[in-house]
MDTraj code that builds the backbone (N, CA, C; nanometers):
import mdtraj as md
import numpy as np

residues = "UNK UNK UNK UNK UNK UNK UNK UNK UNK UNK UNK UNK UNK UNK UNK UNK UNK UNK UNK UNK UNK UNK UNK UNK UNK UNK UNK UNK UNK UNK UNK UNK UNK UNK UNK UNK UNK UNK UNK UNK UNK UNK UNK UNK UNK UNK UNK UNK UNK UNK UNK UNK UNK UNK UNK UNK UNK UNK UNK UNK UNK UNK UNK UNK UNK UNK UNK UNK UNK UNK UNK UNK UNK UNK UNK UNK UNK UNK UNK UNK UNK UNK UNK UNK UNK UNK UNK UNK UNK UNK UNK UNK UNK UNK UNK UNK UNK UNK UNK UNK UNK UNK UNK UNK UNK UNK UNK UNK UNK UNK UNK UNK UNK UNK UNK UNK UNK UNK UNK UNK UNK UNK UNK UNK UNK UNK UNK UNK UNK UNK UNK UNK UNK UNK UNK UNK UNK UNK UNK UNK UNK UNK UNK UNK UNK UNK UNK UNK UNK UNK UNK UNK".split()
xyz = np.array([
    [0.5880, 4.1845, 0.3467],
    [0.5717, 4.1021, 0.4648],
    [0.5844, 3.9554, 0.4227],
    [0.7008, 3.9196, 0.4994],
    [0.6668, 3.7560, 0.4369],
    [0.6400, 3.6528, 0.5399],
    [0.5894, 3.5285, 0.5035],
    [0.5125, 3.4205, 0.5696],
    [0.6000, 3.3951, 0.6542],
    [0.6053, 3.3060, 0.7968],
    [0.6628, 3.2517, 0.8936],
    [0.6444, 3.0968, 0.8287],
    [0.6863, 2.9954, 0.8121],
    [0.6695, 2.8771, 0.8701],
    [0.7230, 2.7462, 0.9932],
    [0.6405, 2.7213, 1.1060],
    [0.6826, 2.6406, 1.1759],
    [0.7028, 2.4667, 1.0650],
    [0.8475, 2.4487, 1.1436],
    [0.9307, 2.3112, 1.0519],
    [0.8118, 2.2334, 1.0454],
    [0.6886, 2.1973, 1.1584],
    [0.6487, 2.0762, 1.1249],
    [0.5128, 2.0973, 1.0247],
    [0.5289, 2.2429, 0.9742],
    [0.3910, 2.2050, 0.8837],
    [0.4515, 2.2308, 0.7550],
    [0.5861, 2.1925, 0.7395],
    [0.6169, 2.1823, 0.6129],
    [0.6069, 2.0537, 0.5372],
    [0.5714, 1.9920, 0.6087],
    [0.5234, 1.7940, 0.5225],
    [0.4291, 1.8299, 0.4036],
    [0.4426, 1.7641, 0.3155],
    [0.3690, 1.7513, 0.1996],
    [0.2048, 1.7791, 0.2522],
    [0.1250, 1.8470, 0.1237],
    [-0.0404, 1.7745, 0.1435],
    [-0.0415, 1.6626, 0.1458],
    [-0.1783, 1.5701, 0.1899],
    [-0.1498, 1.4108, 0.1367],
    [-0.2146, 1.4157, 0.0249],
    [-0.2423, 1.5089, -0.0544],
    [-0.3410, 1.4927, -0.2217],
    [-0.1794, 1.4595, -0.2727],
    [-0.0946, 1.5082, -0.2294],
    [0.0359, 1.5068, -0.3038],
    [0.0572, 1.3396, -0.2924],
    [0.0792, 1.3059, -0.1813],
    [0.1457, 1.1344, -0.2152],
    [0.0023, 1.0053, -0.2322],
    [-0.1014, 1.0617, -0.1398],
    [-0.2422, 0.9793, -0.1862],
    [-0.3379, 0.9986, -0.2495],
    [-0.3827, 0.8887, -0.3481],
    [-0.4891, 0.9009, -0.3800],
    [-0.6084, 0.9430, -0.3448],
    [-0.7011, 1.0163, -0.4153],
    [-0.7902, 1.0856, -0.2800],
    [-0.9392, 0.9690, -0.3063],
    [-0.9368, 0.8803, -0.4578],
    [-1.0419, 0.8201, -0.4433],
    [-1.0502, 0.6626, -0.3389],
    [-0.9363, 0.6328, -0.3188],
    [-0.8575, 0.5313, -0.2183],
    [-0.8239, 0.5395, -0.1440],
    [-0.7772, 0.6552, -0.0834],
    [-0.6443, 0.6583, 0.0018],
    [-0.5409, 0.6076, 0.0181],
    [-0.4707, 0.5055, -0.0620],
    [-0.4127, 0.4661, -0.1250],
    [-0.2820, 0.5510, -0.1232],
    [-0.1147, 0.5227, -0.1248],
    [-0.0545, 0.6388, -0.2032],
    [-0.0370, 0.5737, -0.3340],
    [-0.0480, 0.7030, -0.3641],
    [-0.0286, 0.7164, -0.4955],
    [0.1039, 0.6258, -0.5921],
    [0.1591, 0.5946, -0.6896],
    [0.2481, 0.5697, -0.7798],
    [0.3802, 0.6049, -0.7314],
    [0.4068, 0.7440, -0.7675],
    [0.5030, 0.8271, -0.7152],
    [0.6008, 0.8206, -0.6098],
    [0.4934, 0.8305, -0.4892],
    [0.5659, 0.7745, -0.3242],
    [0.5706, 0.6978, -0.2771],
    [0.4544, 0.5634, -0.3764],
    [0.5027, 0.4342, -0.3666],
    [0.6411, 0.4272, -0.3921],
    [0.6952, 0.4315, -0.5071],
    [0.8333, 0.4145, -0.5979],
    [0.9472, 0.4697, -0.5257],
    [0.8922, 0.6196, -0.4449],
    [0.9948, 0.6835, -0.3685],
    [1.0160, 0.5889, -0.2285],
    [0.9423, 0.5258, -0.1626],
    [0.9484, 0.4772, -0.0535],
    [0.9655, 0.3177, -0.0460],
    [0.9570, 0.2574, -0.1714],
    [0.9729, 0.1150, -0.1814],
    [1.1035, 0.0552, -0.1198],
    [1.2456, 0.1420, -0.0993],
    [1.3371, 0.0389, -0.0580],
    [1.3339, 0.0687, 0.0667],
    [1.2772, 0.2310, 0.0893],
    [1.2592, 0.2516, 0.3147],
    [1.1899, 0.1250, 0.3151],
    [1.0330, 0.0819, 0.2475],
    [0.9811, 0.0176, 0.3977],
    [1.0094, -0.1123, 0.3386],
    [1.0956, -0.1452, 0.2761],
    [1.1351, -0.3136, 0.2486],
    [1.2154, -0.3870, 0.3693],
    [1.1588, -0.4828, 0.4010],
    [1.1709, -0.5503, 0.5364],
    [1.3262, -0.6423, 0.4968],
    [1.4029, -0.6932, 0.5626],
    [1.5179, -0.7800, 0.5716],
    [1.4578, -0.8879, 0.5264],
    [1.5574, -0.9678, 0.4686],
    [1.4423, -1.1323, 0.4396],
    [1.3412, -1.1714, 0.3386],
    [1.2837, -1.2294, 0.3260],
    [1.1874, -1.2643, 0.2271],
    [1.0804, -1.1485, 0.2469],
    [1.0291, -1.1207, 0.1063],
    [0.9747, -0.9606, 0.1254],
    [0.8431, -1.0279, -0.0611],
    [0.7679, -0.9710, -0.0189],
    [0.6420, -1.0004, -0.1333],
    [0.5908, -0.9123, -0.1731],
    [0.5321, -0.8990, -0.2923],
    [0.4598, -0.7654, -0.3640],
    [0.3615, -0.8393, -0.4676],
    [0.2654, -0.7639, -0.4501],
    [0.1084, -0.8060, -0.4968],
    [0.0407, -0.6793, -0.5853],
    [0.0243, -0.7917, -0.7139],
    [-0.0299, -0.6864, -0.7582],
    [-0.1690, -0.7237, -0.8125],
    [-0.2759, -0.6043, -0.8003],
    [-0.4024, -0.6869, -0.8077],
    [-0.4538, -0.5388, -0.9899],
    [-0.4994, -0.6636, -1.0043],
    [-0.5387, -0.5841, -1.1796],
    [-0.6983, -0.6300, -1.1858],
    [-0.7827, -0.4737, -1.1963],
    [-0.9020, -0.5211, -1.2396],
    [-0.9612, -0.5236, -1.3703],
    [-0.9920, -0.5556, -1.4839],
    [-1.0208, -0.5239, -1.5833],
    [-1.1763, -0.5332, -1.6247],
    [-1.1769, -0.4555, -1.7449],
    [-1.3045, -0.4485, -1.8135],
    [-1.3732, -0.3630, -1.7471],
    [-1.3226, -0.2584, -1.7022],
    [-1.4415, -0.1817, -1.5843],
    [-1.5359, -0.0755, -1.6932],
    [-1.4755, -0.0375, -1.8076],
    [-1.5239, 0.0225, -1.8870],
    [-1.7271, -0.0561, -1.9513],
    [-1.7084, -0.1458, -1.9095],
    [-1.8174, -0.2020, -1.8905],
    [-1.9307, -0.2274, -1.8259],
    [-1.8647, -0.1459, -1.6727],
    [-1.9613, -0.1450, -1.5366],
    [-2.0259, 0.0778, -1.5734],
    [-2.1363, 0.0309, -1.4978],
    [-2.1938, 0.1528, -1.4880],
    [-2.0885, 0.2339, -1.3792],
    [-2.0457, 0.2348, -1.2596],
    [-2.0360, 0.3141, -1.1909],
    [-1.8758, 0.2684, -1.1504],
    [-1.7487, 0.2630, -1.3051],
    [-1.6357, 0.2155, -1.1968],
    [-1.5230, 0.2293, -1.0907],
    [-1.5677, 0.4023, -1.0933],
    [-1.5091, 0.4529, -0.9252],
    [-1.5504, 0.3544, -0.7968],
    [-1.6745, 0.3208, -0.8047],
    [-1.7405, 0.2996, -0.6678],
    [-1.6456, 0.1185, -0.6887],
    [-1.6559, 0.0589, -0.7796],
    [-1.5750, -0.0454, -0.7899],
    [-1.4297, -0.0575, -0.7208],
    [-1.3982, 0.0555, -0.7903],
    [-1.2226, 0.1054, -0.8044],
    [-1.1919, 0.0896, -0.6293],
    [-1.3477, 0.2021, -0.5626],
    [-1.3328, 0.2155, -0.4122],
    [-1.3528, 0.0596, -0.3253],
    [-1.4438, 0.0327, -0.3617],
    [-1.4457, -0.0824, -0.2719],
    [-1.3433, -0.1800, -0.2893],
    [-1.3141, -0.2325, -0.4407],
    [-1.1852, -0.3388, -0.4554],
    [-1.0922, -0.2606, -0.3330],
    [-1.0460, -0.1208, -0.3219],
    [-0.9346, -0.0806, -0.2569],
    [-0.9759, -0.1310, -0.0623],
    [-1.0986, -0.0770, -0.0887],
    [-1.1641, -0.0896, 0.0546],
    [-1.1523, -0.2956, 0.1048],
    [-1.1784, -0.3515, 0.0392],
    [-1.1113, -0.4650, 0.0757],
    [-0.9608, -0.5428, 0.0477],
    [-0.9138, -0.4360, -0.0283],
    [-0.7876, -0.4787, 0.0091],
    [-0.7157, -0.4350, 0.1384],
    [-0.7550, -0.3050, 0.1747],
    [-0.7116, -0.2399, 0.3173],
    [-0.7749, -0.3285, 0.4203],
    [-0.8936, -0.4099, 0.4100],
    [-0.9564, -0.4933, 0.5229],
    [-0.8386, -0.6175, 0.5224],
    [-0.8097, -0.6641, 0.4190],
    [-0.7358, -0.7720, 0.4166],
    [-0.5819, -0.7575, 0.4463],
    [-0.5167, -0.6387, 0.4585],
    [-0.3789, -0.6669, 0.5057],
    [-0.3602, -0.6096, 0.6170],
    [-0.2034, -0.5970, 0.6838],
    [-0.1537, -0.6081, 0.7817],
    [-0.1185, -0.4413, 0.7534],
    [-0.0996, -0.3798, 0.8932],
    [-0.0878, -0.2348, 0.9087],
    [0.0723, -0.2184, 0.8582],
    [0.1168, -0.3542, 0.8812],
    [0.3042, -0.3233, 0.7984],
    [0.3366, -0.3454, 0.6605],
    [0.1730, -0.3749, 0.5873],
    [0.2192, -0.3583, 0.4069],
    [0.1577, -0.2455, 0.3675],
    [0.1831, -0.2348, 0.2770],
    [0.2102, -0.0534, 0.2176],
    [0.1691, -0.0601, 0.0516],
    [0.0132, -0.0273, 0.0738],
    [-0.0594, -0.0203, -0.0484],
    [-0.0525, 0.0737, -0.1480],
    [-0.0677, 0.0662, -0.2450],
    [-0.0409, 0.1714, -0.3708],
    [-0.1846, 0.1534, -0.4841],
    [-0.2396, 0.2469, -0.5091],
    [-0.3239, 0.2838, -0.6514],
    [-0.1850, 0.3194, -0.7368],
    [-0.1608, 0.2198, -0.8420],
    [-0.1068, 0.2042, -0.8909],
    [-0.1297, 0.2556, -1.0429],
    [-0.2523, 0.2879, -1.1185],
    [-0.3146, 0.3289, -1.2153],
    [-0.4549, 0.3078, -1.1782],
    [-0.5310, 0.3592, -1.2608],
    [-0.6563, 0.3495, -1.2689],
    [-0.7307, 0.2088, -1.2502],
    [-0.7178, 0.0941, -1.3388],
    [-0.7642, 0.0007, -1.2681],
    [-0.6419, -0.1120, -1.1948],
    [-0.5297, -0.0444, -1.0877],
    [-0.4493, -0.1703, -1.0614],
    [-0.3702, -0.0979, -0.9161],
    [-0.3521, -0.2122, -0.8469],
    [-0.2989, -0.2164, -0.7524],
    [-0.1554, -0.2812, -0.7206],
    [-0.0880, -0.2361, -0.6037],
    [-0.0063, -0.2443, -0.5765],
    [0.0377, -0.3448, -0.4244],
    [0.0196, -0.3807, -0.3669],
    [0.0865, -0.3925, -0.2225],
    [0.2340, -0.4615, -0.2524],
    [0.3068, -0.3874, -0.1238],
    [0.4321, -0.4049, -0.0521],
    [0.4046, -0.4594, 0.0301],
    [0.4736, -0.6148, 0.0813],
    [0.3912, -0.6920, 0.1889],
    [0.5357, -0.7628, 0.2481],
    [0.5971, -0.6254, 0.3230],
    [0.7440, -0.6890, 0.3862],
    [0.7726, -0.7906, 0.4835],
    [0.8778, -0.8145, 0.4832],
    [0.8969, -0.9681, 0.5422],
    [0.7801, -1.1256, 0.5783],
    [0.7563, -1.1223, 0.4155],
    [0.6377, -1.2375, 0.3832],
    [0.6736, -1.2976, 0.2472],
    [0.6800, -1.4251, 0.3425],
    [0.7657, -1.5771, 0.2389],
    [0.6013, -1.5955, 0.1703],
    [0.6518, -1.6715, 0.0521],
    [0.5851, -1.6515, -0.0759],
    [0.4303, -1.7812, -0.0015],
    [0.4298, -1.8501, 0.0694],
    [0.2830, -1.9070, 0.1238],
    [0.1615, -1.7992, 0.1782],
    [0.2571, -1.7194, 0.2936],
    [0.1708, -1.6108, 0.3104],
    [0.1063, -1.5261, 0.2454],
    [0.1826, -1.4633, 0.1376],
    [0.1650, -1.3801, 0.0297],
    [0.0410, -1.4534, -0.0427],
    [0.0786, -1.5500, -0.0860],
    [-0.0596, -1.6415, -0.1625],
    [-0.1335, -1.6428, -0.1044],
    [-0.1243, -1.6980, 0.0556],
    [-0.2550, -1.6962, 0.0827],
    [-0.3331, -1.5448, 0.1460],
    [-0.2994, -1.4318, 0.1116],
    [-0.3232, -1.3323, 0.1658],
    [-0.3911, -1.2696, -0.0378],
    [-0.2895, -1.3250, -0.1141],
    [-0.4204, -1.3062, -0.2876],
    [-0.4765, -1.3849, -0.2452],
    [-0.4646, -1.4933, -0.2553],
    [-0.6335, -1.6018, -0.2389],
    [-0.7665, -1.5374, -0.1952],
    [-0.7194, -1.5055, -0.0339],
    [-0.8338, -1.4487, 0.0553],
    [-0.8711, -1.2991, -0.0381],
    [-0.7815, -1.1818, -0.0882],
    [-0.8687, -1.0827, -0.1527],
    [-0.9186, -1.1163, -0.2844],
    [-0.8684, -1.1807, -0.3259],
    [-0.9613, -1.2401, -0.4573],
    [-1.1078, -1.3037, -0.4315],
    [-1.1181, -1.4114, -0.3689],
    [-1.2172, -1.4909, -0.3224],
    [-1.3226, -1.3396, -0.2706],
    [-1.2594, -1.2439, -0.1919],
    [-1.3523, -1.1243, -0.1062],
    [-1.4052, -1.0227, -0.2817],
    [-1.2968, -0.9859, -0.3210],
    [-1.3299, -0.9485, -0.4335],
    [-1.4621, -1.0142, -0.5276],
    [-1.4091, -1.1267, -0.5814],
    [-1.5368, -1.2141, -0.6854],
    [-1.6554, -1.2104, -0.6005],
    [-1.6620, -1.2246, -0.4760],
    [-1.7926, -1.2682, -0.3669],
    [-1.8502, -1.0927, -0.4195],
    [-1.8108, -0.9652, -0.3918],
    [-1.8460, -0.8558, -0.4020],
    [-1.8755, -0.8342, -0.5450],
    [-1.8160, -0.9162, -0.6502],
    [-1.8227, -0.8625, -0.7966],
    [-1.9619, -0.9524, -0.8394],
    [-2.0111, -1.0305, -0.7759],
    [-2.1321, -1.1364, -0.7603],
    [-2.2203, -1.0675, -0.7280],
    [-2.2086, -1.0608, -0.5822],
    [-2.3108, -0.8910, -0.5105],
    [-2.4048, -0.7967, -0.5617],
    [-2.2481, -0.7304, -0.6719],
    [-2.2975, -0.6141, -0.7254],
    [-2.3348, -0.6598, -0.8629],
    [-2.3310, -0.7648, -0.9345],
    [-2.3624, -0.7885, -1.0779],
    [-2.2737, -0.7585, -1.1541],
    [-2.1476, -0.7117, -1.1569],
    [-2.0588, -0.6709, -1.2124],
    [-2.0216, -0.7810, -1.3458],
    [-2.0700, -0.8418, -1.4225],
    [-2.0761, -0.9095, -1.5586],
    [-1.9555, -0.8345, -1.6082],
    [-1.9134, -0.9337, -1.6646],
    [-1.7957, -0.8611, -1.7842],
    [-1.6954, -0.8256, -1.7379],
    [-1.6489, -0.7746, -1.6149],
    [-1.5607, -0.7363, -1.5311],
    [-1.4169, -0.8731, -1.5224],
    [-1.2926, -0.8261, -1.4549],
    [-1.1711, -0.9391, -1.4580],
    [-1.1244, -0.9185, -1.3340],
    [-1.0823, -0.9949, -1.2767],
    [-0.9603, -0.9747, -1.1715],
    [-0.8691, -1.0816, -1.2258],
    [-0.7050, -1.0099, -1.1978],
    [-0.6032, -1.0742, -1.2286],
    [-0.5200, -1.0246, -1.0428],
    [-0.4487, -1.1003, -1.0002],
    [-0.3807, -1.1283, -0.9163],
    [-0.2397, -1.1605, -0.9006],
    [-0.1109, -1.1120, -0.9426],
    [0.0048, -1.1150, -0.9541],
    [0.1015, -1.1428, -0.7948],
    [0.1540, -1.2389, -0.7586],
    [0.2413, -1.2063, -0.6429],
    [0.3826, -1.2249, -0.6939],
    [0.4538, -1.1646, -0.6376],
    [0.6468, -1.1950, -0.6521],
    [0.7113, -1.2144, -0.4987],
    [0.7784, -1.2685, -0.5438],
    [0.8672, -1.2783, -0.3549],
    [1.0177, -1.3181, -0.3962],
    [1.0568, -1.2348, -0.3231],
    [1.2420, -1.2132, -0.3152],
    [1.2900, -1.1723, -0.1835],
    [1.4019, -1.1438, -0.2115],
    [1.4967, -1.1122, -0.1117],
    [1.5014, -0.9961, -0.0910],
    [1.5928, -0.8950, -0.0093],
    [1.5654, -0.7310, 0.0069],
    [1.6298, -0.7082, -0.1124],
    [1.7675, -0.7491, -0.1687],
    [1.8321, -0.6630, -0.2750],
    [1.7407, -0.6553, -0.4355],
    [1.6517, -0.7093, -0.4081],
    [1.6034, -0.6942, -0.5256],
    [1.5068, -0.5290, -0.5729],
    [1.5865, -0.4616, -0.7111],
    [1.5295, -0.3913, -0.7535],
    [1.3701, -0.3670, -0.7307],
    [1.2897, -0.2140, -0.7511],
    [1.1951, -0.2617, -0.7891],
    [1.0895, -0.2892, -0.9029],
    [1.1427, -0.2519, -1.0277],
    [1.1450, -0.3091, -1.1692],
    [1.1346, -0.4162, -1.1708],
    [1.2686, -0.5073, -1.1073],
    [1.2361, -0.6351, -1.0971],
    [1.1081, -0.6743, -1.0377],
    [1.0748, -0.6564, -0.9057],
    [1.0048, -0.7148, -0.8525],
    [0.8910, -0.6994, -0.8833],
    [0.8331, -0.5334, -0.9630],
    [0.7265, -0.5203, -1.0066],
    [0.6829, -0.6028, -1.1501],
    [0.8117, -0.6050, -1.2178],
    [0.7943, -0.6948, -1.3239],
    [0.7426, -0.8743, -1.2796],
    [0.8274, -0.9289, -1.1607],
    [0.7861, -1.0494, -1.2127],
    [0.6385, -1.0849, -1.1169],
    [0.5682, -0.9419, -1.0555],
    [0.4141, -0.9662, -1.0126],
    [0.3570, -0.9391, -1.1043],
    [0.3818, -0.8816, -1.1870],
    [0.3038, -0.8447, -1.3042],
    [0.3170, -0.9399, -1.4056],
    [0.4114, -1.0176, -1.4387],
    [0.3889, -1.1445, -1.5425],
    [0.3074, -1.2603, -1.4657],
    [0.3780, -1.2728, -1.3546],
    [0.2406, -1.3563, -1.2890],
    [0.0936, -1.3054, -1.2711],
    [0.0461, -1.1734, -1.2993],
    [-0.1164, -1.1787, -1.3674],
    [-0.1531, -1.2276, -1.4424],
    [-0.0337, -1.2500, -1.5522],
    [-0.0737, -1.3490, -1.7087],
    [-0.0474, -1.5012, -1.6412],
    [-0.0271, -1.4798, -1.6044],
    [0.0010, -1.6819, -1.5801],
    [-0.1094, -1.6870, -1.4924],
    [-0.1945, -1.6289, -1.3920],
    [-0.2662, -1.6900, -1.2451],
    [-0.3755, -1.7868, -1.3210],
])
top = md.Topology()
chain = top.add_chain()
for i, resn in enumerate(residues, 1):
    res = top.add_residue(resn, chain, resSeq=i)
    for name in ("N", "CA", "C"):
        top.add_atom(name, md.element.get_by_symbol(name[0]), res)
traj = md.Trajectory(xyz[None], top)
């Protein structure tokens, strides 16, 4: 006897493309979906790096909330990623490089205010933005948010 399936419950689980401690997607379907949701025009990508968590008692609940205010802080048309264990991702389409800054500014500033909060000593945030055009790779673009963590 074999299974029936109706077409529309053949979509992925979401354990498959999201993170389940974030909700977040994951790496993977970030990478797969980066040139669908890239907007025409000036287009930005943010990458947020936390470090030293190996130092905090509890750094899931960290991991969750950094994510939990980054989802407070953007727009329902950028497209977040758990990117590794301690680092993030956003896709923040059609946004010239002022916006973008000032959209790290504001989660950083929300971040440190929460890393104060909780006592989190010893802990880092690094903050990377890039901004280009649509044709740009995303190697490229992930590369030059990610050298701008070393420079912020």
């Amino acid at each position: 006897m074999s299974a029936q399936f109706k077409s529309d419950n053949l979509s992925p689980a979401p354990h498959l493309y999201k993170d389940t401690l974030t909700g977040f997607y994951n790496k993977g379907f970030f990478e797969a979906e980066y040139g669908s949701r890239y907007g025409s025009g000036e287009n930005s990508m943010m990458l947020v790096s936390c470090g030293n968590l190996d130092k905090i008692d509890d750094p899931e609940l960290v991991i969750a909330q950094v994510a939990n205010l980054i989802k407070a802080n953007i727009r329902t048309t950028d497209f977040p990623c758990r990117w590794s264990t301690s680092q993030f991702v956003v896709l923040l389409p059609r946004t010239q490089e002022k916006e973008s800054e000032a959209a790290g500014k504001l989660i950083a500033m929300r971040i440190i205010n929460m890393s104060m909060q909780l006592d989190l000593l010893g802990s880092s945030l690094s903050i990377g933005i890039a901004c280009a055009a649509k044709d740009v790779k995303f190697e490229e673009m992930f590369g030059r948010a990610n050298w701008a963590t070393y420079t912020a």
